[in-house]
VEXMARDO-662236 format. One line per field, with one value per atom (N, C-alpha, C, O): atom name; z, x negated, y negated; residue number from 0. Coordinates in nm, 4 decimals. Example, Ala and Ser with C-alpha at 12.3 -4.5 7.8 and 13.67 -1.06 7.14 Angstrom:
name: [N,CA,C,O,N,CA,C,O]
pz: [0.7800,0.7800,0.7800,0.8465,0.7080,0.7140,0.7870,0.8039]
px: [-1.3190,-1.2300,-1.3200,-1.4236,-1.2850,-1.3670,-1.2900,-1.3409]
py: [0.5690,0.4500,0.3300,0.3319,0.2250,0.1060,-0.0030,-0.1138]
resi: [0,0,0,0,1,1,1,1]
END
This chain:
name: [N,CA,C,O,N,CA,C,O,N,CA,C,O,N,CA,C,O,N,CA,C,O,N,CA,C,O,N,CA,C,O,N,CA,C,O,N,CA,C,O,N,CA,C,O,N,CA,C,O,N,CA,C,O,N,CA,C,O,N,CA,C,O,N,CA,C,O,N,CA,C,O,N,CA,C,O,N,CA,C,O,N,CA,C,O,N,CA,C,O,N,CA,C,O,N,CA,C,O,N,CA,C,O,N,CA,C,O,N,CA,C,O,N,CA,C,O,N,CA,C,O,N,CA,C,O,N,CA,C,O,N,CA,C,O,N,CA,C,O,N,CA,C,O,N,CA,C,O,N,CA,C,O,N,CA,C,O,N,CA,C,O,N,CA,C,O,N,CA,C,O,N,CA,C,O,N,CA,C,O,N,CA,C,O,N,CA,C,O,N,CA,C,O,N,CA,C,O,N,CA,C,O,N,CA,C,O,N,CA,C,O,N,CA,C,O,N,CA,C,O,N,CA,C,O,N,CA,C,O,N,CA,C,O,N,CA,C,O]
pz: [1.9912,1.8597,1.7688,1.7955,1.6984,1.5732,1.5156,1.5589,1.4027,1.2858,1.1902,1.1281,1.1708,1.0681,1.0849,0.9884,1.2223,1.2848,1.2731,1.2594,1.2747,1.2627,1.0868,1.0449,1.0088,0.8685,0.8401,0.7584,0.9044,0.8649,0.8564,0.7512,0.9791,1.0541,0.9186,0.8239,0.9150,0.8566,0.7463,0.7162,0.6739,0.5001,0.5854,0.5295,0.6596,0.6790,0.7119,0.6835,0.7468,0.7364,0.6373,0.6051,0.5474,0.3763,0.3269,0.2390,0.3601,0.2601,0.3291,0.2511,0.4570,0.4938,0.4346,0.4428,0.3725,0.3367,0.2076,0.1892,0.1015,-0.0239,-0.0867,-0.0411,-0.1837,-0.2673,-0.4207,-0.4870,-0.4672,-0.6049,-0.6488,-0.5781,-0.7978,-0.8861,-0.9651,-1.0307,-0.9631,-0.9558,-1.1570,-1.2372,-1.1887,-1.3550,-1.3953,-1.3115,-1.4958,-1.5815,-1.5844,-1.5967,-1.5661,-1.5129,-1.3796,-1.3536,-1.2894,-1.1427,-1.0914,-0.9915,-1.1518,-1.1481,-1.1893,-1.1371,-1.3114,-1.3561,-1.2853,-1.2862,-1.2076,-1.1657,-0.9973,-0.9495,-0.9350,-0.8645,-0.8940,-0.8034,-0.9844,-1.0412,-1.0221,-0.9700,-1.0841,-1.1075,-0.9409,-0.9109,-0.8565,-0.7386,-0.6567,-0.5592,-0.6899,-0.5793,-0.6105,-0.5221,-0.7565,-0.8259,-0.7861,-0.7657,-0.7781,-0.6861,-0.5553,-0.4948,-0.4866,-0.3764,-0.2945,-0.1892,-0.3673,-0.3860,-0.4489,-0.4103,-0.5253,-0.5605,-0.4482,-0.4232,-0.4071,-0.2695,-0.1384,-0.0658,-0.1440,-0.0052,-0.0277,0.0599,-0.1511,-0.1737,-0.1949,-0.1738,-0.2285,-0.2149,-0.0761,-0.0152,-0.0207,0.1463,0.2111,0.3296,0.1689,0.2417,0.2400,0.3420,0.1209,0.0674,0.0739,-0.0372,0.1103,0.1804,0.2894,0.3110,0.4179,0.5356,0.5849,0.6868,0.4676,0.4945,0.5008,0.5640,0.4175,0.4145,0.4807,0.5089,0.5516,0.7054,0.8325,0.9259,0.7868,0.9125,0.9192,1.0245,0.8046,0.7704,0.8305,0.8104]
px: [-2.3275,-2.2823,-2.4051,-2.5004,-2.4090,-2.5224,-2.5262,-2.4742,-2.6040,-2.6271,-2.5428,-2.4608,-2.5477,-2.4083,-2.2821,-2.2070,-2.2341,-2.1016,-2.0927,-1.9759,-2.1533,-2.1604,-2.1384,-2.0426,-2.2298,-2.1978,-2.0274,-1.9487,-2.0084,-1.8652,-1.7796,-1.7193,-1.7618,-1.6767,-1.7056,-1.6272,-1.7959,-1.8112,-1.7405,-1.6652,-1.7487,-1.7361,-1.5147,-1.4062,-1.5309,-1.3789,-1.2983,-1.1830,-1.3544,-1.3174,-1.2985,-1.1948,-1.4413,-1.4066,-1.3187,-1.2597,-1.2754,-1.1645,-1.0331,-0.9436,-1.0135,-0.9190,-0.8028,-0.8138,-0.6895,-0.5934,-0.5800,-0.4919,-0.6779,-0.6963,-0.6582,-0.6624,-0.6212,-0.5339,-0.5602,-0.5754,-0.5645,-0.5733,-0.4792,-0.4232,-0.4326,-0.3418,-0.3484,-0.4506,-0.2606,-0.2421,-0.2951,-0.2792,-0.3516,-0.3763,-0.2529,-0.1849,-0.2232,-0.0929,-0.0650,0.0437,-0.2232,-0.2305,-0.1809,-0.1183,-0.2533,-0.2284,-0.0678,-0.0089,-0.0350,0.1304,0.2265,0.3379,0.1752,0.2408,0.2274,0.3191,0.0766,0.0745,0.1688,0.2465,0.1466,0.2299,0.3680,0.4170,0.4427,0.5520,0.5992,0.7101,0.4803,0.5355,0.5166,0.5971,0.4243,0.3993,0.5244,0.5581,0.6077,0.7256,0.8001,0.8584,0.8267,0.9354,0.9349,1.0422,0.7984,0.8202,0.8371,0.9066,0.7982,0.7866,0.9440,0.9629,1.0516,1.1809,1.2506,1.3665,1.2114,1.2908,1.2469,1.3245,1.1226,1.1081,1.2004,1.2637,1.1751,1.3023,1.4289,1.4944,1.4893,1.5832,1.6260,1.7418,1.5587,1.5361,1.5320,1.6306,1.4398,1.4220,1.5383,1.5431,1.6547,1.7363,1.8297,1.8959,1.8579,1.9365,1.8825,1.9138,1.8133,1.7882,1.8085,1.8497,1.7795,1.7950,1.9643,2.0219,2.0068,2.1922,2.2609,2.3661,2.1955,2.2650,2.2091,2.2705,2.0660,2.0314,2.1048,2.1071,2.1853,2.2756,2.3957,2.4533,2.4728,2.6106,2.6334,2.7351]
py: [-0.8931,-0.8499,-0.8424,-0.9157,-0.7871,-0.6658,-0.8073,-0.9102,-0.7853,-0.8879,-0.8150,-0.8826,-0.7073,-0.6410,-0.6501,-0.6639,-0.6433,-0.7005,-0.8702,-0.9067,-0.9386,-1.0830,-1.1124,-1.1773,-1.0608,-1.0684,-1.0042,-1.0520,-0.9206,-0.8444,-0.9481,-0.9698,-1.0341,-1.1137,-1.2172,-1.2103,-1.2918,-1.3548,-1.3432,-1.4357,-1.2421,-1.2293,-1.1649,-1.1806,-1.1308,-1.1342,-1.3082,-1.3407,-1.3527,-1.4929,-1.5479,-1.6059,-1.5318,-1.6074,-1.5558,-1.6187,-1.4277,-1.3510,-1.4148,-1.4474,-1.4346,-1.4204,-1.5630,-1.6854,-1.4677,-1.5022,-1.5685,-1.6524,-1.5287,-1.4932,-1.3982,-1.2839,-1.4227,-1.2824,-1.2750,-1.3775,-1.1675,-1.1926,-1.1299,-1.0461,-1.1597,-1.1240,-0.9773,-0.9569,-0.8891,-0.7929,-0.7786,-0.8706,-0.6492,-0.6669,-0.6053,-0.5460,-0.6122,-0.5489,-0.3999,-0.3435,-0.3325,-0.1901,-0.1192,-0.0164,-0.2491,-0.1804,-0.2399,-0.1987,-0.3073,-0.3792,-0.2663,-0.2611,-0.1454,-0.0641,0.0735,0.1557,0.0994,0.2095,0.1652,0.2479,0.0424,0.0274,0.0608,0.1282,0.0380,0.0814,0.1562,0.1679,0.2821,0.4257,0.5032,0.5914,0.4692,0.5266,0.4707,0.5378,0.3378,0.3095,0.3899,0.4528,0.4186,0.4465,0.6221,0.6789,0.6994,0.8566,0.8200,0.9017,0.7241,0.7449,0.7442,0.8051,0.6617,0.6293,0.7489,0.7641,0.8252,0.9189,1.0782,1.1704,1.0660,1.1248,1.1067,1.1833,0.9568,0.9700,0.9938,1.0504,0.9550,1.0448,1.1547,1.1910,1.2042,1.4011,1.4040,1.4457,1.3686,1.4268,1.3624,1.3955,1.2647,1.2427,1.3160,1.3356,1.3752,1.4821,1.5568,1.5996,1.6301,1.7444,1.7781,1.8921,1.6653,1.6488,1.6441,1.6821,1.5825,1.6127,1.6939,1.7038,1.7819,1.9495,2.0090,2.1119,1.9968,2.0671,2.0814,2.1617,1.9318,1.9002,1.9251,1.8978,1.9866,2.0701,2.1452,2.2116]
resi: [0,0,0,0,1,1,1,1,2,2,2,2,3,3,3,3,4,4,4,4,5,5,5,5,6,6,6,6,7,7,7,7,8,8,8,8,9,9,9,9,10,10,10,10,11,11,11,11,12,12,12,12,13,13,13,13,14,14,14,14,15,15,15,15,16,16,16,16,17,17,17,17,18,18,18,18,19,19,19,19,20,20,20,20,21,21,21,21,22,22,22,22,23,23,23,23,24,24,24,24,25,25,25,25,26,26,26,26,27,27,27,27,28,28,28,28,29,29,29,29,30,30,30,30,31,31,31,31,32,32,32,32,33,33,33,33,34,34,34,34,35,35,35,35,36,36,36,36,37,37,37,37,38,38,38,38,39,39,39,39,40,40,40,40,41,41,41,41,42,42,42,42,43,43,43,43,44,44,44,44,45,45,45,45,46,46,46,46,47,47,47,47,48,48,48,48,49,49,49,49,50,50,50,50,51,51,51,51,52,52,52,52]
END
C-alpha cells in the first residue's frame, strides 16, 4: 500500500462515525430537495398508472 492510500485510511478512520450537525440552511435546502423529490415520485407514479389502463 502507497503512502497516499495509507494516509486515506488513516484520515478515514478518524472520521469514521462522526457526524456533524446540519446548518439551518442546508436543513432547509434538504427540505426543499425531499419535498421535489416526493412530489416527483408522485407524478411518476401517476403517470405510470394511466400507462397501465
Amino acid at each position: 500500500m502507497n503512502q497516499e492510500n495509507k494516509s486515506t485510511t488513516k484520515r478515514q478512520a478518524e472520521h469514521a462515525g462522526k457526524v456533524r450537525l446540519l446548518t439551518a440552511s442546508e436543513r432547509a435546502a434538504l427540505r426543499r430537495d425531499m419535498a421535489e423529490a416526493s412530489a416527483w415520485m408522485r407524478a411518476e407514479l401517476a403517470r405510470r398508472r394511466t400507462m397501465n389502463k
